[in-house]
C-alpha positions as CSV (number, residue, x, y, z in Angstrom):
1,X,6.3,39.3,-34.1
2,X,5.1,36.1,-33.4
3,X,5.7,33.3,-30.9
4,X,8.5,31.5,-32.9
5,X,10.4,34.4,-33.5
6,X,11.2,34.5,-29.9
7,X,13.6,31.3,-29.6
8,X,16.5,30.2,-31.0
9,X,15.6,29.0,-34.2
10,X,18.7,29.4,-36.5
11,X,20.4,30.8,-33.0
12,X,22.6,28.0,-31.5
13,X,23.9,28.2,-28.3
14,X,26.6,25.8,-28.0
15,X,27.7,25.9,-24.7
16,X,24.5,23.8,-23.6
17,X,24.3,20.7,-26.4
18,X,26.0,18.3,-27.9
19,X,28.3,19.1,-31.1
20,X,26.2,19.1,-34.2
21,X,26.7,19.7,-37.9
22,X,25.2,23.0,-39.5
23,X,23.0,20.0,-41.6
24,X,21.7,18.8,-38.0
25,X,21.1,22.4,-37.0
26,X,19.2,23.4,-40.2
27,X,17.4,19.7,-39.5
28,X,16.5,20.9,-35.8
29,X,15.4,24.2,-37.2
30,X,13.0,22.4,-39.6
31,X,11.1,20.8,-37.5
32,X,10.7,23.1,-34.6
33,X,9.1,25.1,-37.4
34,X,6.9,21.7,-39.0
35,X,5.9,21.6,-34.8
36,X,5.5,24.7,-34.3
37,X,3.2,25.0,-37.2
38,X,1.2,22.4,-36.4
39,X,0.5,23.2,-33.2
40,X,-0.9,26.3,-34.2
41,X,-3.2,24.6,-36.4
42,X,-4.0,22.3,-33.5
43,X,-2.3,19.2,-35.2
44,X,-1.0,18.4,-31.4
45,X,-0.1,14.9,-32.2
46,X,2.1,16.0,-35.0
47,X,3.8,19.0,-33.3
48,X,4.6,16.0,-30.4
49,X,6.2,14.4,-32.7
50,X,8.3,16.7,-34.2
51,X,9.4,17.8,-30.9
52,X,9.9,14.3,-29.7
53,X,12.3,14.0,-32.9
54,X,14.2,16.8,-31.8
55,X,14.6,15.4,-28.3
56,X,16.4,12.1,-29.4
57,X,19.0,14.4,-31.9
58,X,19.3,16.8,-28.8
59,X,18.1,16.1,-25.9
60,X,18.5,19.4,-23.7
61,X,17.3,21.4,-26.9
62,X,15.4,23.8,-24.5
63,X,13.0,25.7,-27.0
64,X,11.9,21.6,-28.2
65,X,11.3,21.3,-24.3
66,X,9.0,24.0,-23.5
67,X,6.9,24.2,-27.2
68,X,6.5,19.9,-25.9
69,X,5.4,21.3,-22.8
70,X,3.4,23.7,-24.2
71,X,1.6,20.5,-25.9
72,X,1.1,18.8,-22.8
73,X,-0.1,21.5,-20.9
74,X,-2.7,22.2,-23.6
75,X,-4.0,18.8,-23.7
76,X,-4.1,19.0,-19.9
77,X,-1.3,17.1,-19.6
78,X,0.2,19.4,-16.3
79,X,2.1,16.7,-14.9
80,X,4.1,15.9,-17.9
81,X,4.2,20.0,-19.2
82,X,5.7,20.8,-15.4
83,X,8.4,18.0,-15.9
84,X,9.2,19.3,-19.4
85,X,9.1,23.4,-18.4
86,X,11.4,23.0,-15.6
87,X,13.5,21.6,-18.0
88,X,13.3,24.4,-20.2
89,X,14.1,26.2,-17.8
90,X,17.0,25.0,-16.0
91,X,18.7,25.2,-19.3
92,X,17.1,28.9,-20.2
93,X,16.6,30.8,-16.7
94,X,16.6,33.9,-18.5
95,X,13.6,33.3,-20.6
96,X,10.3,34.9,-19.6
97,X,7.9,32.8,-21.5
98,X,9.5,29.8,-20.0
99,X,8.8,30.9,-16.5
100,X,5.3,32.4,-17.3
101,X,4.6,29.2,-18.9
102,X,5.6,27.1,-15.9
103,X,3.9,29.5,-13.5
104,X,0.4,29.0,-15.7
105,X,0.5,25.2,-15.9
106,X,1.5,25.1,-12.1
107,X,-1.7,27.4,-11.3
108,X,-3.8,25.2,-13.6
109,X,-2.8,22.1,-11.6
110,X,-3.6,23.7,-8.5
111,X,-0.1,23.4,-7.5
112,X,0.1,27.5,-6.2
113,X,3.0,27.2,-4.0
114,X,4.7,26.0,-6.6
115,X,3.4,28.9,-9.6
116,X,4.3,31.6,-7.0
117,X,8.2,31.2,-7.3
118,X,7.9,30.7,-11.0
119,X,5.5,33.7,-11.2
120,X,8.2,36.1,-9.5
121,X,10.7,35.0,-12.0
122,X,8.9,36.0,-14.6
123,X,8.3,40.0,-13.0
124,X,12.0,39.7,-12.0
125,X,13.0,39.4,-15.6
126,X,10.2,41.3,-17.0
127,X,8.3,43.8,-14.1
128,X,5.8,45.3,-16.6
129,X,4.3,41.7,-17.1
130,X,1.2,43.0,-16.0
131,X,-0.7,39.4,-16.5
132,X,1.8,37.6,-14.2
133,X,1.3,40.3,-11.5
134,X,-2.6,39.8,-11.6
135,X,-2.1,35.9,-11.7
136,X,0.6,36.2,-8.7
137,X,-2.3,38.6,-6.8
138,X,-4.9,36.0,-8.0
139,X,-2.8,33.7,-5.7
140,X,-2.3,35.3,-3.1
141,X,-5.6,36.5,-2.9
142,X,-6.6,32.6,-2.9
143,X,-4.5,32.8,0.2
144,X,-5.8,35.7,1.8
145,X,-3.0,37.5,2.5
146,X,-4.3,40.7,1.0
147,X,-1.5,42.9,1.5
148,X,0.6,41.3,-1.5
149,X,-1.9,40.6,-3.6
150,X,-3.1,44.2,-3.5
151,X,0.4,44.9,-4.0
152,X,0.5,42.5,-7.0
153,X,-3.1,44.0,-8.2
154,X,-1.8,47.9,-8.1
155,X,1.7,46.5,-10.1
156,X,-0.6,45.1,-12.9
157,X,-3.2,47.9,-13.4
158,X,-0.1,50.2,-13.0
159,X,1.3,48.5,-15.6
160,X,-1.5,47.9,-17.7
161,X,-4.4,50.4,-16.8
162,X,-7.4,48.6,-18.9
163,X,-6.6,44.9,-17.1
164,X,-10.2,43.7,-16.2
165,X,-9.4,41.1,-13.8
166,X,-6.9,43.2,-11.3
């Protein structure tokens, strides 16, 4: 399965955005996939715009927020990707790879008080995420307080016995 396959293309939820037509959802569909696909071939200024294009038809279009913030966070852009993520999330608290996401850009900006909170949302929704338990210990091991991250450390190598870095 790949990464697309997660979110809501040709899934609408419309409690959370403005009425649209089925034309204007097929239209949003299109170019999350046109972005999507470019990003993957590292086209970054054309999956920006696609998403960007999205964004003005619907602005809380939540997967359109976090593959944008995916963008920015990959050009090193961690400022802008943490704006767009929480975002993403506040209209989507219940999906993992917007939290992990979040949690990884946070850590990458050195902001690690901040990744902690998202990093526990993402082993509250999903506890065998056995990378965002070694990232949480890698925290708190930052932090010295040894006792969670050897707690976070055991969770990860339970959960995933080959995991080099726990």
């Amino acid at each position: 399965m790949n990464l697309l396959s997660r979110f809501s293309i040709g899934k609408h939820d419309d409690s959370k955005r403005v009425a649209a037509t089925p034309a204007v959802d097929e239209q949003l569909d299109d170019l999350v996939r046109q972005g999507y696909a470019a990003q993957m071939a590292g086209e970054m200024a054309q999956a920006e715009q696609c998403y960007q294009q999205i964004l003005q038809l619907q602005p809380d279009h939540h997967d359109a927020l976090y593959f944008l913030g995916n963008v920015a966070h990959s050009c090193g852009d961690h400022g802008r990707a943490v704006d767009l993520l929480r975002k993403a999330v506040a209209l989507r608290p219940s999906e993992v790879a917007f939290h992990a996401l979040l949690a990884t850009t946070l850590a990458a900006a050195a902001r690690h008080e901040e990744a902690i909170p998202s990093y526990q949302a993402v082993l509250a929704l999903d506890p065998g995420d056995a990378q965002a338990a070694n990232n949480l210990g890698c925290i708190f091991k930052d932090q010295r307080n040894t006792g969670k991250a050897r707690e976070c450390f055991e969770t990860a190598v339970r959960v995933q016995p080959g995991l080099v870095e726990a």
